[in-house]
N, CA, C and O atoms as a GROMACS GRO file, in nm:
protein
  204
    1UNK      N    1  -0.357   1.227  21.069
    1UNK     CA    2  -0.388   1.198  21.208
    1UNK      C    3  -0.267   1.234  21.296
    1UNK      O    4  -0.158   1.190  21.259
    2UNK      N    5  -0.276   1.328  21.438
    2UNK     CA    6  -0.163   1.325  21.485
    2UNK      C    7  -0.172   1.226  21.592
    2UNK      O    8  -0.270   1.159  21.625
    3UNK      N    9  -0.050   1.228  21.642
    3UNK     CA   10   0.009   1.152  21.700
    3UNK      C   11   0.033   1.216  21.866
    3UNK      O   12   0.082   1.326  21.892
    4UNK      N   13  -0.027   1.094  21.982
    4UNK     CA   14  -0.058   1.178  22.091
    4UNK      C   15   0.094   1.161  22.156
    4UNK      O   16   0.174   1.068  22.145
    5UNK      N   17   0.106   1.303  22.236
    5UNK     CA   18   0.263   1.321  22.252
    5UNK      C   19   0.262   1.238  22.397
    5UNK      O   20   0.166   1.251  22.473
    6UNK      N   21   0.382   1.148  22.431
    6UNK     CA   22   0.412   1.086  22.555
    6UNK      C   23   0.444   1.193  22.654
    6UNK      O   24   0.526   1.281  22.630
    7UNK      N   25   0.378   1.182  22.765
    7UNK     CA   26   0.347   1.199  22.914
    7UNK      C   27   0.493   1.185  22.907
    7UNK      O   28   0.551   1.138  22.809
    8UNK      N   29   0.574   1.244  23.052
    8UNK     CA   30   0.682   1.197  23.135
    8UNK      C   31   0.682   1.087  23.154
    8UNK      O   32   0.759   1.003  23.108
    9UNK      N   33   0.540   1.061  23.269
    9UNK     CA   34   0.519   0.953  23.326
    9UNK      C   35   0.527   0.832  23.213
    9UNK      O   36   0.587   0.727  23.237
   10UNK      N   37   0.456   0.860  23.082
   10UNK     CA   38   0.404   0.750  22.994
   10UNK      C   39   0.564   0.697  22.904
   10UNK      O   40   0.576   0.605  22.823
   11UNK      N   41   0.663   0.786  22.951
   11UNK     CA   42   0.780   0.755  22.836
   11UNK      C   43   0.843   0.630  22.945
   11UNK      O   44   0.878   0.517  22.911
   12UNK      N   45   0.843   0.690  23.085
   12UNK     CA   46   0.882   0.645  23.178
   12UNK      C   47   0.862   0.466  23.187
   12UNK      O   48   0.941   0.373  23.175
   13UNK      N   49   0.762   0.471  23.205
   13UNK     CA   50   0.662   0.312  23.208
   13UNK      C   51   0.685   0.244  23.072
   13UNK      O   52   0.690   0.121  23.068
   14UNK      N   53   0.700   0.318  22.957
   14UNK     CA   54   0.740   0.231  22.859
   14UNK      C   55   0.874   0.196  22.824
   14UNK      O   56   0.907   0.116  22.737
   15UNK      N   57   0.960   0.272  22.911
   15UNK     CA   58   1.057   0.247  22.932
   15UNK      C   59   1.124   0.123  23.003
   15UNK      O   60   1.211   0.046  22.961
   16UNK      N   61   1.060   0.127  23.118
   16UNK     CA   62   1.031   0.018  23.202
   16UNK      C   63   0.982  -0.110  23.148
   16UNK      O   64   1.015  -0.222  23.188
   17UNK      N   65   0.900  -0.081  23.052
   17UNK     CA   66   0.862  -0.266  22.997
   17UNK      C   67   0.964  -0.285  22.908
   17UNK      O   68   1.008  -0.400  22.900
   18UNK      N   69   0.999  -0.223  22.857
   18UNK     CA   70   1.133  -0.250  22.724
   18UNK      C   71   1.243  -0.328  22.784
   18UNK      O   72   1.313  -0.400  22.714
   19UNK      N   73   1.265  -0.313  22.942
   19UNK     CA   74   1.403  -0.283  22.999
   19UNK      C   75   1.331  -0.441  23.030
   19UNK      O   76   1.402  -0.539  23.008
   20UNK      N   77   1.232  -0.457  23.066
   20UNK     CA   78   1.165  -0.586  23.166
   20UNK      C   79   1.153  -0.661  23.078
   20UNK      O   80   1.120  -0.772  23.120
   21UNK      N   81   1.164  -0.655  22.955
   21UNK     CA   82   1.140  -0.742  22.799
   21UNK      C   83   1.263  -0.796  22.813
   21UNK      O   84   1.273  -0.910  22.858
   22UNK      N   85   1.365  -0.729  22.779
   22UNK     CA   86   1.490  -0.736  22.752
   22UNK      C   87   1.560  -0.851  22.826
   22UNK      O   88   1.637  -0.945  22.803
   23UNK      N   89   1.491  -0.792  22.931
   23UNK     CA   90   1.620  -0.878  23.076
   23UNK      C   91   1.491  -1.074  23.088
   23UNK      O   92   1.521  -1.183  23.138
   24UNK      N   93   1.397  -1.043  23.038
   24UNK     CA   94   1.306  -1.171  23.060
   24UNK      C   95   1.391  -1.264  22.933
   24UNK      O   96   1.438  -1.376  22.946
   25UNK      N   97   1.392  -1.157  22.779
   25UNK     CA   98   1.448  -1.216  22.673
   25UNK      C   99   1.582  -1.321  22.710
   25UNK      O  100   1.608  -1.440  22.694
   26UNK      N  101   1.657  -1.178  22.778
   26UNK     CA  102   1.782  -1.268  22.770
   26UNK      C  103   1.838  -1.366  22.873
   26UNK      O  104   1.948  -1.420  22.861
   27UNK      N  105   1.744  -1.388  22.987
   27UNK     CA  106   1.756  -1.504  23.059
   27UNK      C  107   1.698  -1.604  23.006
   27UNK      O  108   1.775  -1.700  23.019
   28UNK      N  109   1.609  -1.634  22.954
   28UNK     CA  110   1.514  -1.733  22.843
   28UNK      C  111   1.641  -1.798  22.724
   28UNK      O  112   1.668  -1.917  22.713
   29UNK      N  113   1.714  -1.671  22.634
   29UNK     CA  114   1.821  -1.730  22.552
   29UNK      C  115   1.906  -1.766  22.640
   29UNK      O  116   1.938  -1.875  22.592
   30UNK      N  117   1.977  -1.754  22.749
   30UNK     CA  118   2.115  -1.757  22.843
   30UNK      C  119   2.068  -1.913  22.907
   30UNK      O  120   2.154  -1.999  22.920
   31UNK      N  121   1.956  -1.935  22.936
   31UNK     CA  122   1.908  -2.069  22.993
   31UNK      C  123   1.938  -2.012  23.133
   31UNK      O  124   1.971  -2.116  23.190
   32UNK      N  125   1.948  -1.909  23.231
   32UNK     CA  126   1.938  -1.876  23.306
   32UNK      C  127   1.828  -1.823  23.427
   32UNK      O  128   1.785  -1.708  23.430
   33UNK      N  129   1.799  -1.907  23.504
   33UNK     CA  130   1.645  -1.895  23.585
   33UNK      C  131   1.633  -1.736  23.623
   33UNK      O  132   1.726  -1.665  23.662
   34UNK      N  133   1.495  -1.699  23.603
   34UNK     CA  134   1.480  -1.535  23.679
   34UNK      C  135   1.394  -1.512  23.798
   34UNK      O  136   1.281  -1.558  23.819
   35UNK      N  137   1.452  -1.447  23.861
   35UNK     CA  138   1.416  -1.395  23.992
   35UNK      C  139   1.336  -1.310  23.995
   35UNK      O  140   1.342  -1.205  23.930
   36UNK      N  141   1.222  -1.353  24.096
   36UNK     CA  142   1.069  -1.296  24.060
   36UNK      C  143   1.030  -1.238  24.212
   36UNK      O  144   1.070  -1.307  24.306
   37UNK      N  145   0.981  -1.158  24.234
   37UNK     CA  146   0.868  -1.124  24.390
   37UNK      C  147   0.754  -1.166  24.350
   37UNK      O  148   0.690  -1.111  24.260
   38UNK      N  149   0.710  -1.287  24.424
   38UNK     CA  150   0.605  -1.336  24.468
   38UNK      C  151   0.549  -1.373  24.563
   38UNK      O  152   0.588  -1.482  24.606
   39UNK      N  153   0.437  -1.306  24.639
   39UNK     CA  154   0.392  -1.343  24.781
   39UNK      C  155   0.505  -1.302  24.861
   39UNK      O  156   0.539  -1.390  24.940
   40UNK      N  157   0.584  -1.180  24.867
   40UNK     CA  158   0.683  -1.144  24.929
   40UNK      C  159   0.770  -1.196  24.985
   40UNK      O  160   0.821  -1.176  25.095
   41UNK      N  161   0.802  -1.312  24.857
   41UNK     CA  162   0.943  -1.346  24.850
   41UNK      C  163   1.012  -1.386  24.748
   41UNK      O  164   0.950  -1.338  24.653
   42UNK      N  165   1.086  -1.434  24.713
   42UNK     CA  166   1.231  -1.433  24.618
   42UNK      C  167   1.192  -1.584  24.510
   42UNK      O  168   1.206  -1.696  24.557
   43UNK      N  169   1.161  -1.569  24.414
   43UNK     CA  170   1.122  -1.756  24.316
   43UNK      C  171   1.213  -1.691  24.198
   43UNK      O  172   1.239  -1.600  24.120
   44UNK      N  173   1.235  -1.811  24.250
   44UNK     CA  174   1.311  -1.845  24.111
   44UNK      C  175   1.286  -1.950  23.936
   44UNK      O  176   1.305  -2.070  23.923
   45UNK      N  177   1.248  -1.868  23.846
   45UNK     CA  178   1.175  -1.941  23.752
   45UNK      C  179   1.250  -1.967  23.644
   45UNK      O  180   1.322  -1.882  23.592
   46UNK      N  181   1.235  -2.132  23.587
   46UNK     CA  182   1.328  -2.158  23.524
   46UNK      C  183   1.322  -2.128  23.399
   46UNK      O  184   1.212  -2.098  23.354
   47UNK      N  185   1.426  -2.126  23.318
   47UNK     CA  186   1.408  -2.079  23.170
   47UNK      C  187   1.318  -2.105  23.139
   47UNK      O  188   1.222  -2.027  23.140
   48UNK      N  189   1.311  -2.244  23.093
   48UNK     CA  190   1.231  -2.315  23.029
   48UNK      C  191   1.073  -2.282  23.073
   48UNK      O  192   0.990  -2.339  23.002
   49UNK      N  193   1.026  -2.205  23.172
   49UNK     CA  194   0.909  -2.206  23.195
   49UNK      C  195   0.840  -2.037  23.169
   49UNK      O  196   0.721  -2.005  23.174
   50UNK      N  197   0.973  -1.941  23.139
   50UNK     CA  198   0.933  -1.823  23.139
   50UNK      C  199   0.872  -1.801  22.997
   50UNK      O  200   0.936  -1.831  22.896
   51UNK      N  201   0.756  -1.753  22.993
   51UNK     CA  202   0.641  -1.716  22.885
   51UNK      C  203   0.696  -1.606  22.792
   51UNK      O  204   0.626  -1.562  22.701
   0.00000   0.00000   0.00000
């Protein structure tokens, strides 16, 4: 079976969730709240509550 080759766009975007994994991961271990856009403005969510 081959294997379908990644888009620009598609390396791009998965790039992007890796990077958005990463940085969710390590505020969650750091106990450090993350900064979110919601309803066009600035929340701040605490460790303990990020999924």
């Amino acid at each position: 079976m081959k294997k379908k080759r990644m888009t620009l766009h598609e390396k791009a975007e998965a790039a992007m969730k890796k990077a958005v994994r990463q940085v969710v991961l390590r505020h969650k271990k750091t106990g450090r709240p993350l900064a979110i856009w919601k309803d066009g403005k600035t929340v701040l969510i605490s460790p303990d509550k990020i999924k």
